[in-house]
C-alpha positions in Angstrom: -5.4 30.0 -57.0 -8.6 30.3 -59.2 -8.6 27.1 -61.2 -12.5 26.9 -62.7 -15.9 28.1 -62.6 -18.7 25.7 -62.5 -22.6 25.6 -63.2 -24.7 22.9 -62.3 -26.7 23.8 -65.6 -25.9 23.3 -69.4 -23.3 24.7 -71.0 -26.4 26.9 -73.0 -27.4 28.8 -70.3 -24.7 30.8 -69.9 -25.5 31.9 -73.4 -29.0 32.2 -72.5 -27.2 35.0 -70.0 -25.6 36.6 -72.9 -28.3 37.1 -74.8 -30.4 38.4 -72.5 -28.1 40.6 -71.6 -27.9 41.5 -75.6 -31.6 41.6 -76.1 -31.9 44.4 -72.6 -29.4 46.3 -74.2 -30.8 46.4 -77.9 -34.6 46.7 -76.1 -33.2 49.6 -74.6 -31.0 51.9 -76.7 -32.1 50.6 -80.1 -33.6 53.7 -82.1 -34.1 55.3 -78.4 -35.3 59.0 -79.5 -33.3 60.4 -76.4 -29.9 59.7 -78.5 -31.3 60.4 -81.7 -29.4 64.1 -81.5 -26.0 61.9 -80.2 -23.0 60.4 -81.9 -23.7 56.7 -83.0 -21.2 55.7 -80.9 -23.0 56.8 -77.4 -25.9 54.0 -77.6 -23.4 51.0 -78.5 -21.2 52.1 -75.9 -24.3 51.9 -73.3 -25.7 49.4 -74.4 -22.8 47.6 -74.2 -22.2 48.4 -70.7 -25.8 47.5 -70.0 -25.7 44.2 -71.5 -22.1 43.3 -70.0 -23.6 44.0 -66.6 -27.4 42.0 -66.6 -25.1 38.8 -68.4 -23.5 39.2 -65.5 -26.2 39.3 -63.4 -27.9 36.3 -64.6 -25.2 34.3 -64.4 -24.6 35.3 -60.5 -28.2 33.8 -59.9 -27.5 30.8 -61.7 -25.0 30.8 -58.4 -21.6 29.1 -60.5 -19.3 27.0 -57.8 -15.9 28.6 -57.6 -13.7 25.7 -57.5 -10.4 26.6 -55.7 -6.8 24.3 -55.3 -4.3 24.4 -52.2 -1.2 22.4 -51.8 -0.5 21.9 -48.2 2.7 19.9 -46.9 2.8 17.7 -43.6 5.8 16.7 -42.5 5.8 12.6 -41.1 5.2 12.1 -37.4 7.4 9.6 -34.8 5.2 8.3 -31.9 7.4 7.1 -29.3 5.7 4.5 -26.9 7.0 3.8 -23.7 6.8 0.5 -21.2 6.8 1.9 -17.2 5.7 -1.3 -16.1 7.8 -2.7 -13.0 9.1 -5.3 -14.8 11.3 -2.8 -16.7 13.1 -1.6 -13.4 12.9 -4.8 -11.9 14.6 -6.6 -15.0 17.5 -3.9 -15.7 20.1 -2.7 -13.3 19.7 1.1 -12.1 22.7 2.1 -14.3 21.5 0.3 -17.2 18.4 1.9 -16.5 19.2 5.1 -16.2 21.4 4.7 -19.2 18.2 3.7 -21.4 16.3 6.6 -20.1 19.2 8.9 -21.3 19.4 7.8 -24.6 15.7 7.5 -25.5 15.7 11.4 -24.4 18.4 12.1 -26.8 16.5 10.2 -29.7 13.5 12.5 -29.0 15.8 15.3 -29.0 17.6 14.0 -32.1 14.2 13.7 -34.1 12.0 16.3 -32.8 14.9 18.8 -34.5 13.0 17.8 -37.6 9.8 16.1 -37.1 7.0 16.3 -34.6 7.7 13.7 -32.0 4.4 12.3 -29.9 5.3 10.5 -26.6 3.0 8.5 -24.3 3.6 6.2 -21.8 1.7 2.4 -21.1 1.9 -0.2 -18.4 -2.1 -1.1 -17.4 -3.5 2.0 -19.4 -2.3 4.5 -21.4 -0.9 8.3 -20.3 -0.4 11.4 -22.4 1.6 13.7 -20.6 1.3 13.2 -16.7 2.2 9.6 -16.1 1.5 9.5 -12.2 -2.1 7.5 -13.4 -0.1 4.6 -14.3 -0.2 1.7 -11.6 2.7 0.0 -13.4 1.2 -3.4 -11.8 0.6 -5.0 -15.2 1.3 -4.7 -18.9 -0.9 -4.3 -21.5 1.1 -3.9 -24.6 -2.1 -4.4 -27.2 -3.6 -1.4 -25.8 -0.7 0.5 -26.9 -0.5 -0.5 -30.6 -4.8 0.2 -30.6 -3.8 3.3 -29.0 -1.4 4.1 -32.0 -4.0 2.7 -34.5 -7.1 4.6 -33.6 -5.5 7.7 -32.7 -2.9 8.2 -35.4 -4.8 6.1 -38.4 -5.8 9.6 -40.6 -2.3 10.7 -40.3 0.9 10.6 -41.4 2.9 8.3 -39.1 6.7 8.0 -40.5 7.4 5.5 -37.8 6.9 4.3 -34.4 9.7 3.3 -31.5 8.2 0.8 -28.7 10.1 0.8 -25.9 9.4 -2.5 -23.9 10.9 -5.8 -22.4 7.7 -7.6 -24.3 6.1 -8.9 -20.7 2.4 -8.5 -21.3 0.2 -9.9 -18.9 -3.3 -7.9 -19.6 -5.2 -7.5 -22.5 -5.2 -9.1 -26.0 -2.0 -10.3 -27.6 -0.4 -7.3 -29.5 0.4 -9.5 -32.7 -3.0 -9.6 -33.1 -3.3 -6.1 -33.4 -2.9 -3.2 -35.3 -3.4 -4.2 -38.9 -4.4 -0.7 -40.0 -0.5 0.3 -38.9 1.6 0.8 -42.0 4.4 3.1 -40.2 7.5 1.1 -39.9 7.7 -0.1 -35.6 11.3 -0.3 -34.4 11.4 -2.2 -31.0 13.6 -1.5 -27.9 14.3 -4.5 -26.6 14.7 -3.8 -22.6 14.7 -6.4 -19.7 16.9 -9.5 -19.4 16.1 -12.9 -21.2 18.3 -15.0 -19.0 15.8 -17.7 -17.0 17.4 -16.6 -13.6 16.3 -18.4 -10.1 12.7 -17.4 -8.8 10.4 -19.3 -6.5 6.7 -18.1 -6.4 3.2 -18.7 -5.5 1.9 -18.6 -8.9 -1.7 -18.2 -8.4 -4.4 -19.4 -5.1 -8.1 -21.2 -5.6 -10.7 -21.1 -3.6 -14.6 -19.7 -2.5 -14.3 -16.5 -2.7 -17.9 -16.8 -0.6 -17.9 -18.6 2.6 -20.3 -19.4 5.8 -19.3 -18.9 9.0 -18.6 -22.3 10.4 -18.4 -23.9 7.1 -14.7 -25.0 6.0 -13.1 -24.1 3.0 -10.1 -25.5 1.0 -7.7 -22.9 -0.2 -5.3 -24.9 -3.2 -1.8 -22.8 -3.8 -0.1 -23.2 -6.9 3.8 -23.3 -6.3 5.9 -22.4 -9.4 10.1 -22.3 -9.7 12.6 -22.2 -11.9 16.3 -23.0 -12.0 16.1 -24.6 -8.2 16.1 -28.1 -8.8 16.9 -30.1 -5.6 16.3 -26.8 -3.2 13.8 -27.3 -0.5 11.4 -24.9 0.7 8.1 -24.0 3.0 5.2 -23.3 1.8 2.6 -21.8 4.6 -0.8 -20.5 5.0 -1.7 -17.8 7.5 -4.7 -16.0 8.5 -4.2 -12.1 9.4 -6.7 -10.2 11.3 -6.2 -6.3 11.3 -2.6 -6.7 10.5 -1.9 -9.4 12.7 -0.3 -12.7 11.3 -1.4 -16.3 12.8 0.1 -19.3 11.0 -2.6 -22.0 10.4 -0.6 -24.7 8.6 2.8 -25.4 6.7 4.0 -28.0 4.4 7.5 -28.5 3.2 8.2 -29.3 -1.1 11.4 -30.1 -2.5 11.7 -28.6 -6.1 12.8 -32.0 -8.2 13.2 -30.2 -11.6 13.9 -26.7 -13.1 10.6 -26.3 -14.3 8.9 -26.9 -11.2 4.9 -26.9 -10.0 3.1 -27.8 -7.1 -0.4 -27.9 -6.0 -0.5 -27.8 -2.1 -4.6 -27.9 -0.3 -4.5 -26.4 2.5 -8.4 -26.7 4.8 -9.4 -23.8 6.9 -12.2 -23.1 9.0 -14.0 -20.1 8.4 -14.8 -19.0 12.2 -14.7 -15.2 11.8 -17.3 -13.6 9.7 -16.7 -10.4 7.2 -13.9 -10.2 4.9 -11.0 -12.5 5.8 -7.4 -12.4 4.2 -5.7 -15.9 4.2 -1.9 -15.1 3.1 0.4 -18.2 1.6 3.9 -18.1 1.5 7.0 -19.7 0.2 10.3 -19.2 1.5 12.9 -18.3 -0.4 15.8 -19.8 -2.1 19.2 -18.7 -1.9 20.4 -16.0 -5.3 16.4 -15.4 -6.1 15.8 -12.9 -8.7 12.5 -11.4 -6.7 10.9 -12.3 -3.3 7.9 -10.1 -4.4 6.1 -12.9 -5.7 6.9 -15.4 -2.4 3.6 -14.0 -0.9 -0.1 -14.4 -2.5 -3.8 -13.3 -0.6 -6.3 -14.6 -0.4 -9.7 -13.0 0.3 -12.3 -14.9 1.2 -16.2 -13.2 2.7 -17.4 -15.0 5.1 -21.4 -14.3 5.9 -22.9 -14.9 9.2 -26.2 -15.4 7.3 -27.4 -17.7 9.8 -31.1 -17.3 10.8 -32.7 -19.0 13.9 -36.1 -20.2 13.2 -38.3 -21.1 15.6 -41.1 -23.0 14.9 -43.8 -23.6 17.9 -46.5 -25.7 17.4 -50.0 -26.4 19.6 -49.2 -30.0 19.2 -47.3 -32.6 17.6 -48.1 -32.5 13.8 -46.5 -34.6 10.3 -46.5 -31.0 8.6 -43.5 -30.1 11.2 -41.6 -32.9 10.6 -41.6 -31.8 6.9 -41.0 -28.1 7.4 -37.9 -28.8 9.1 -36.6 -31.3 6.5 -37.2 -29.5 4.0 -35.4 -25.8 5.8 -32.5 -27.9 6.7 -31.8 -28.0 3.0 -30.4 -24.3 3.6 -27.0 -24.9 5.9 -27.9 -20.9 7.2 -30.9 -21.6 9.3 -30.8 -23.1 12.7 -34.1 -24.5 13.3 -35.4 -25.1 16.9 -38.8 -26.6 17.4 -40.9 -25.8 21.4 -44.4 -26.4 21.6 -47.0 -23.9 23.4 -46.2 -24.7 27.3 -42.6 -24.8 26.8 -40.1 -21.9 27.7 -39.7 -20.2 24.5 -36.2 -17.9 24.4 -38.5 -15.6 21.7 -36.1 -12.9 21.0 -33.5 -15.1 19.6 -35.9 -15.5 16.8 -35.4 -14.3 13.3 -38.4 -15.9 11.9 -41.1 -17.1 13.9 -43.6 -20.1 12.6 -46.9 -20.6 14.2 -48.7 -23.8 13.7 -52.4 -24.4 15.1 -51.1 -20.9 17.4 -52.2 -19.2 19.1 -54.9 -22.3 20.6 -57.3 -22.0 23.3 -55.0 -24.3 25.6 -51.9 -22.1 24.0 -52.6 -18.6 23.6 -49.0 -17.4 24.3 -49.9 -13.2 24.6 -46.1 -13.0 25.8 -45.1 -15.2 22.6 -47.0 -12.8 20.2 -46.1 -9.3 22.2 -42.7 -9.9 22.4 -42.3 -10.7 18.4 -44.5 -7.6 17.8 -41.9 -5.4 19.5 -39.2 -6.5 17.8 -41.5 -6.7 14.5 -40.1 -10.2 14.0 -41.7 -11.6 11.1 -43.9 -14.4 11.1 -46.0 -17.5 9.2 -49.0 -18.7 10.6 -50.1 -22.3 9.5 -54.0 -22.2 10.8 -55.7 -25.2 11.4 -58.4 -27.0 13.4 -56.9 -26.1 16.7 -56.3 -22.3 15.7 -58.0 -19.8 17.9 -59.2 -17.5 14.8 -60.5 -14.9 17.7 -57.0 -14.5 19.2 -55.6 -14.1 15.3 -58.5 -10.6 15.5 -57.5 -9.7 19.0 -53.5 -9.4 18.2 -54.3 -7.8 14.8 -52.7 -10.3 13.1 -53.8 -9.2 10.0 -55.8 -11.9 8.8 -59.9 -12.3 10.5 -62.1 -15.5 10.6 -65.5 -15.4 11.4 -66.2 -19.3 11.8 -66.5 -21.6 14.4 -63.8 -22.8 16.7 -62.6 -26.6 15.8 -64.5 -26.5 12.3 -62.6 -27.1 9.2 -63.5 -27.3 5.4 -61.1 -29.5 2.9 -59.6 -26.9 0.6 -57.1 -26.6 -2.5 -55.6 -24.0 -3.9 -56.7 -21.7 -7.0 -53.6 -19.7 -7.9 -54.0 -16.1 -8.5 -52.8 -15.2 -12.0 -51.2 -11.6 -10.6 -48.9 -11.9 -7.7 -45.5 -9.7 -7.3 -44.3 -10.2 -4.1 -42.0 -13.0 -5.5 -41.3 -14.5 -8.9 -43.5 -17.7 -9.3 -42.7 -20.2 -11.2 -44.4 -22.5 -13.6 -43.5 -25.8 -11.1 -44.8 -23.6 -8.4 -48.2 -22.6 -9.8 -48.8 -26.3 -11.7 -48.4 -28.1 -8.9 -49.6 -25.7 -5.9 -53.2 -26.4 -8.2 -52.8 -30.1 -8.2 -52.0 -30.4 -4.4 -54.5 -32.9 -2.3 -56.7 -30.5 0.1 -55.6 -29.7 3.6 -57.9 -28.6 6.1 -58.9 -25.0 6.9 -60.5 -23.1 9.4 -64.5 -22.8 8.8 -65.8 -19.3 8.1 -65.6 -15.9 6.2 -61.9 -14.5 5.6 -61.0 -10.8 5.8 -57.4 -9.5 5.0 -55.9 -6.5 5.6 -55.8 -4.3 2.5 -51.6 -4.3 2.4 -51.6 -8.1 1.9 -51.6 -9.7 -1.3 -52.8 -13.6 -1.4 -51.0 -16.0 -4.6 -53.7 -18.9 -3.9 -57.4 -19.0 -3.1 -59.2 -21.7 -1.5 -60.6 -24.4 -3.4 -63.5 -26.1 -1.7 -65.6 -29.0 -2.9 -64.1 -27.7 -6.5 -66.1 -24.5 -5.9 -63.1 -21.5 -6.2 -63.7 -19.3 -3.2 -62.3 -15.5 -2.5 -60.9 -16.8 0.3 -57.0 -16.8 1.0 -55.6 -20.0 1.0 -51.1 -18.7 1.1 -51.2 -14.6 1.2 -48.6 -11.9 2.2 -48.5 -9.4 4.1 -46.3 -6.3 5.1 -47.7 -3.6 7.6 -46.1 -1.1 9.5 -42.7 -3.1 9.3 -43.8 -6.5 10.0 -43.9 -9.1 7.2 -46.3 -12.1 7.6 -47.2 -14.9 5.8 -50.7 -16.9 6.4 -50.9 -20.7 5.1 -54.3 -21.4 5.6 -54.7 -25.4 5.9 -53.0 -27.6 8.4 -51.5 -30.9 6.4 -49.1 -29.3 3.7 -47.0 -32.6 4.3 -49.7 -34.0 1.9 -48.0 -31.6 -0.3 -44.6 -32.8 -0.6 -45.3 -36.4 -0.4 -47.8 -36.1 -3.5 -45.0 -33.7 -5.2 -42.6 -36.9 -5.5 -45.5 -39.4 -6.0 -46.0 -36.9 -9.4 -42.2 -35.9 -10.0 -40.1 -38.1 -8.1 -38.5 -35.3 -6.5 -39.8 -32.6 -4.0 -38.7 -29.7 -6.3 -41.6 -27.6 -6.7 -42.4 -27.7 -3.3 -38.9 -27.4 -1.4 -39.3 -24.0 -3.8 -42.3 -22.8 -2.9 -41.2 -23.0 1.2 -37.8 -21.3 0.2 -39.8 -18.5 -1.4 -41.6 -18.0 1.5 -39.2 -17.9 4.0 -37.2 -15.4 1.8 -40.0 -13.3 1.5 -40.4 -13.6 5.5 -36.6 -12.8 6.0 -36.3 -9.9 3.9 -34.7 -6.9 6.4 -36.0 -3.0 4.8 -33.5 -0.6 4.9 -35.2 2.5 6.3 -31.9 4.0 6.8 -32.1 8.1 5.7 -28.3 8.3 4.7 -27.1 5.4 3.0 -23.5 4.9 1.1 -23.0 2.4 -1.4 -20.0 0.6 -3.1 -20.2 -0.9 -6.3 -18.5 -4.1 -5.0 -16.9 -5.4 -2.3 -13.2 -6.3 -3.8 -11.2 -4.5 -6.1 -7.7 -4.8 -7.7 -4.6 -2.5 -7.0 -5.1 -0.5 -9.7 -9.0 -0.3 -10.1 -10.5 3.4 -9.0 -12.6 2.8 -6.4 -16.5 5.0 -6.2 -19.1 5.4 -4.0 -22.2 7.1 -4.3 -24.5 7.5 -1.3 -28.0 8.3 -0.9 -30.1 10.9 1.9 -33.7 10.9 2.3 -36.1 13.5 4.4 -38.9 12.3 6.2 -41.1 11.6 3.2 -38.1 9.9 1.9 -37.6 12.0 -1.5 -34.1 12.1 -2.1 -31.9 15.4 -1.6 -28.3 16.3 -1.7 -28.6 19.9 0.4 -26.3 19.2 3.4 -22.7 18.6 2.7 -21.4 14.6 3.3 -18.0 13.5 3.8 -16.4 9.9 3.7 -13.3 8.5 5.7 -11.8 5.2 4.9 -9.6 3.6 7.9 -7.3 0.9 5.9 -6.5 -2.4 8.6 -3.3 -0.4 8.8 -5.0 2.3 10.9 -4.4 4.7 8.1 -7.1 7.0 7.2 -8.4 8.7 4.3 -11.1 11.8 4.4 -13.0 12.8 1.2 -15.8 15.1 0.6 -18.5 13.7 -1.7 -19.8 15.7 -5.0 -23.2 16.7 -5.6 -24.7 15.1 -8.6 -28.7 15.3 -9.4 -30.0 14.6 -6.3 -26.8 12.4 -4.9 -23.5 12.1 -4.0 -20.6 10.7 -5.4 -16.7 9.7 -5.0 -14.0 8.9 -6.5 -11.1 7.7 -4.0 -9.0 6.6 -6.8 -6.8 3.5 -6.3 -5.6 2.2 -3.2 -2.9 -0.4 -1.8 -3.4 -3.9 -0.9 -5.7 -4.1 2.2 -8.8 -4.3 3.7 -10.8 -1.1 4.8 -13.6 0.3 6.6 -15.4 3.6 5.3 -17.5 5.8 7.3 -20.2 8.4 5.4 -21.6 11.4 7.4 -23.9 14.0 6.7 -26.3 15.9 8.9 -30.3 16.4 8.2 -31.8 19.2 11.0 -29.3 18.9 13.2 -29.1 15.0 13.0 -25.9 13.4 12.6 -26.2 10.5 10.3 -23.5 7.8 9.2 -23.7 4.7 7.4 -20.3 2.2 7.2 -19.6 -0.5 5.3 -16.0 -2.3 4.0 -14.1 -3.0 1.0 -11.3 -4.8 0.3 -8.4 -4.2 -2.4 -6.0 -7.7 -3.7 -2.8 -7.0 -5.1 -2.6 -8.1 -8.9 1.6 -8.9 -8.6 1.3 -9.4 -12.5 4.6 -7.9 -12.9 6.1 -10.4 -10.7 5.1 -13.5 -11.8 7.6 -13.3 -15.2 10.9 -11.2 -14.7 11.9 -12.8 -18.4 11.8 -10.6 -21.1 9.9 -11.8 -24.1 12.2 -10.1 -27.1 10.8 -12.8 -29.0 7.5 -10.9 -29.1 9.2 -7.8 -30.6 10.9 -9.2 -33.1 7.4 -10.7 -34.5 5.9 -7.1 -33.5 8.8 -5.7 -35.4 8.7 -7.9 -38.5 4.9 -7.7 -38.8 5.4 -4.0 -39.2 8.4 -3.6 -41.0 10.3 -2.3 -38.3 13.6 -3.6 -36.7 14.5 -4.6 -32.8 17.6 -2.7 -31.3 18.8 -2.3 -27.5 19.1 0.2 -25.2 22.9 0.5 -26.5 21.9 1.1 -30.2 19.4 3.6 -29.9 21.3 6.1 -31.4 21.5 3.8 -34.6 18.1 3.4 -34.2 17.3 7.2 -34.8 20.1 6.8 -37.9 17.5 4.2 -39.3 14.8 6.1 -38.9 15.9 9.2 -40.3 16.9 7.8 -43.6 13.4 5.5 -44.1 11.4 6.4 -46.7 8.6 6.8 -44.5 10.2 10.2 -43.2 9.8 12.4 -46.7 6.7 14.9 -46.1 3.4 14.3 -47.7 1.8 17.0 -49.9 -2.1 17.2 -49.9 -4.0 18.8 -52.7 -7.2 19.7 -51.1 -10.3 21.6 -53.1 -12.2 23.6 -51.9 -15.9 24.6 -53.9 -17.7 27.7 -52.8 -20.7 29.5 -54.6 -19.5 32.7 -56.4 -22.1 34.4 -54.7 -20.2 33.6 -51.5 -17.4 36.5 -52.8 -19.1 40.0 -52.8 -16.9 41.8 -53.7 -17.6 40.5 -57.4 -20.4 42.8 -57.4 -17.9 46.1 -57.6 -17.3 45.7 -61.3 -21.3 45.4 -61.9 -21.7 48.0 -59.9 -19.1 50.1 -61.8 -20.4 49.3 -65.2 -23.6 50.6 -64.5 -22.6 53.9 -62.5 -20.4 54.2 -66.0 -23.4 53.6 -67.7 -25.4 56.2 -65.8 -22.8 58.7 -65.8 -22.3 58.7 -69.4 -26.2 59.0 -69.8 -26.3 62.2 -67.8 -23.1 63.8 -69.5 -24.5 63.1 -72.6 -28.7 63.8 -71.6 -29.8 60.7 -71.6 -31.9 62.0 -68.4 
């Protein structure tokens, strides 16, 4: 419907239009000598088409807005959400159930006659449609009035039907929510309120992070109602690929009908990886659920121990102090030999040489044998250090000086050094440190290492290393130049009264020492090492060629082997230049995963484990919460019904106000110039024009 016509110009320039149209016209057929022979009447006529046709012209390029009006009608819309979480099959009988099921079909039915009807199903998430990626495990009710909120807020919602027993156990409380709603919410009040019998382990604490060796206290929480005076067990067992050892069990007696127990149970942790501790509590006789009897625990235990070795030319204080201060970390085993003793080498992980190799202690086997197995090393030179063995082994580190002479040197810290974060405690007081002694001569390092303190000597700064670092063809070394760093933590606590700075400084360098590369060409990755029931679970994994650049040619494939001996094969996706996985969710358990791909022929794997907990929201609280609809209900406007009533329900609905249709007005504004066919009557007023001209001789 045309309702106006719109300039963006004053109302005088569409007169302006007019009379330039008027003034063509009269500048063109007034006393023109071509008509002078003609009626009167011919020249008004064409000049009157001619000035009809440029007005109308001129007003087209002032480009007017056509300004249109359309009614459109939307009729109200019923969003019908609905709970699937198991505490709505585990609450109801299967009848019951079923009977609920039928009649919320029939209100759908009912309404959608009339109105569009939206459905979606909620437990943990939300699902459109195909409901099969719903765990069910929890309940997250606020996620389904945000759901309704954000996705239905710009239209026209006549009212909303939550089907739910009120249970929520994830997310943020629901009554907190959805402000923006102004649709009426009618509940469906499912489940049972009656406080039935139920014993359960309500929730375990402990260290989720364990050593091996260490123990570890594992505190159950027991929680029962409605058993007052039954006794029960409550146990703790450890299970190893499926199989089920009992550790300890303790016996409670439930002395109210509110009822809760914290039971400590101790257990040592003597098998490394992951390790599932399960409690229990037996039953009691007429119990609603014996889902929740059983709770696991999972806890990783890391065999992070690392035997040090530290061999020495001769008895010295700064031993003494290396070992009290490494025994600060529960992980290392420290063993101490000197040169002449038997030295079981390859159990090293990291090897410490002070004042070695020596003339009277050159041990060749010593330094071949932790070359082979590229065992990293720290060599504390001194006055007894044989600096032309340190050349002959390629150590790394060379000394021209003389054998036995020594200068008194502190340290001038380097102010770039990125092998390691150093901190301000480090670098104030490494420069403040009393002088130890350190070999005589000139000092050449190899060009991988990087050194984070010079020598000071006589207050003169030198180039020479005093603590540098080095990592070459797979071997990581440290060099402390100076024999007497227990100087250094005796004069730390003189200054601090505490050994802080430098108990960090010797942690930082034994991390440095004890970091493994991963040179591995096909790697696979997990994000993390637990996840919950109903958590997707990806990997991603990684291949390198020779010159390590990353590709994703050769096809790789994944199996995961749950502790049930059930496996699991997947092929991985090619994305950039890796792979990826999704494996979706998987039942409780601990698994294994195995990646393979091939490079030239070369069958490569890389393994690893996960595990997955069971979340058992759902059967912690079998009592329906109506109480939470009700204020859900009233907030909105709404009203709460059961199963049994949901065909009054629909009655309700139908007659709320809320239903009528809405009628929008919407306007739409277009340039005239937008409609072409506006041009035809211009057109035809000057081929009228023209024609008349030629009939009567104008040309």
């Amino acid at each position: 419907m045309l309702d106006s016509l719109n300039i963006h110009y004053p109302t005088y320039y569409i007169i302006g239009c007019i009379l330039l149209g008027v003034l063509y016209a009269v500048g063109l057929y007034l006393r023109h000598k071509k008509f002078s022979d003609k009626p009167a009447y011919v020249p008004i006529i064409l000049g009157f088409l001619r000035a009809i046709a440029v007005s109308a012209i001129a007003y087209f390029l002032l480009i007017p807005i056509l300004e249109r009006f359309k009614s459109r009608e939307q009729n109200a819309i019923v969003v019908i959400a609905k709970d699937t979480s198991q505490s709505i099959k585990e609450g109801m009988s299967e009848q019951s159930y079923a009977k609920y099921l039928s009649g919320l079909e029939q209100l759908e039915d009912d309404l959608g006659a009339d109105f569009e009807v939206e459905v979606f199903n909620f437990s943990d998430r939300i699902a459109v449609g195909d409901s099969s990626t719903l765990t069910n495990l929890s309940t997250d009710i606020g996620a389904a009035v945000d759901y309704i909120e954000n996705q239905y807020s710009d239209q026209h919602i006549g009212a909303i039907v939550l089907a739910s027993d009120g249970i929520w156990n994830e997310g943020r409380n629901p009554l907190y929510l959805g402000n923006g709603i102004t649709a009426p919410l009618y509940s469906v009040a499912l489940g049972d309120t009656t406080i039935r019998k139920d014993i359960l382990i309500k929730n375990l604490l402990y260290n989720k992070i364990a050593y091996l060796g260490d123990k570890t206290e594992i505190q159950v929480d027991v929680q029962a109602t409605n058993v007052a005076g039954a006794k029960s067990l409550v146990s703790l067992s450890k299970v190893i690929d499926g199989k089920v050892s009992k550790l300890d069990e303790k016996s409670i007696t439930m002395k109210g009908n509110d009822y809760f127990e914290t039971l400590s149970f101790i257990v040592e942790n003597s098998t490394a990886g992951n390790v599932q501790y399960r409690a229990s509590v037996s039953g009691v006789s007429n119990e609603i659920s014996q889902t929740n009897n059983t709770k696991s625990a999972y806890i990783d235990v890391i065999d992070a121990r690392q035997e040090i070795f530290i061999l020495a030319n001769a008895p010295h204080p700064d031993i003494h102090t290396l070992k009290k201060t490494l025994k600060i970390n529960k992980n290392y085993k420290i063993s101490q030999y000197y040169g002449g003793d038997n030295i079981p080498i390859a159990k090293a992980d990291i090897v410490v040489l002070h004042n070695l190799p020596s003339t009277k202690y050159p041990i060749n086997q010593v330094i071949s044998s932790i070359n082979r197995k590229k065992t990293p090393r720290i060599y504390i030179t001194g006055s007894q250090t044989d600096v032309s063995s340190l050349i002959k082994n390629d150590a790394g580190l060379t000394i021209n000086g003389v054998l036995g002479q020594t200068n008194e040197s502190q340290a001038t810290v380097k102010s770039k050094f990125n092998k390691f974060v150093v901190s301000d405690a480090i670098k104030n007081n490494l420069k403040s440190y009393p002088p130890v002694l350190s070999p005589f001569g000139e000092y050449t390092l190899r060009n991988s290492a990087e050194v984070l303190a010079d020598q000071r000597i006589n207050g003169i700064e030198t180039s020479y290393p005093l603590i540098a670092f080095d990592q070459h063809q797979g071997i990581r070394t440290v060099f402390i130049n100076g024999e007497g760093i227990w100087k250094w933590r005796l004069f730390n606590f003189l200054q601090n009264d505490n050994h802080e700075a430098f108990d960090e400084l010797v942690k930082k360098i034994f991390q440095f020492a004890s970091v493994k590369d991963d040179k591995r060409k096909f790697r696979v990755n997990i994000a993390k090492n637990s996840y919950k029931e109903n958590e997707s679970i990806f990997l991603d994994a990684q291949l390198y060629n020779d010159v390590y650049e990353l590709i994703n040619t050769p096809e790789a494939t994944l199996k995961i082997t749950s502790n049930k001996g059930e496996t699991y094969d997947y092929t991985f996706s090619r994305t950039d230049n890796y792979y990826v996985v999704n494996v979706g969710s998987l039942a409780e358990g601990t698994y294994s995963y195995t990646g393979i791909t091939r490079l030239e022929g070369v069958e490569l794997k890389s393994t690893g484990k996960f595990r997955v907990e069971s979340i058992q929201k759902e059967s912690y609280n079998l009592t329906a919460n109506h109480g939470l609809l009700y204020q859900l209900s009233e907030k909105h406007n709404g009203k709460v019904y059961y199963p049994s009533e949901i065909a009054t329900a629909g009655q309700e609905i139908l007659s709320n106000a809320n239903m009528k249709p809405i009628v929008y007005q919407e306007k739409d504004n277009r340039p005239l110039m937008h409609y072409p066919w506006l041009l035809i009557p211009i057109l035809l007023l000057l081929g009228i024009e023209w024609f008349v001209r030629r009939y009567t001789g104008g040309y």
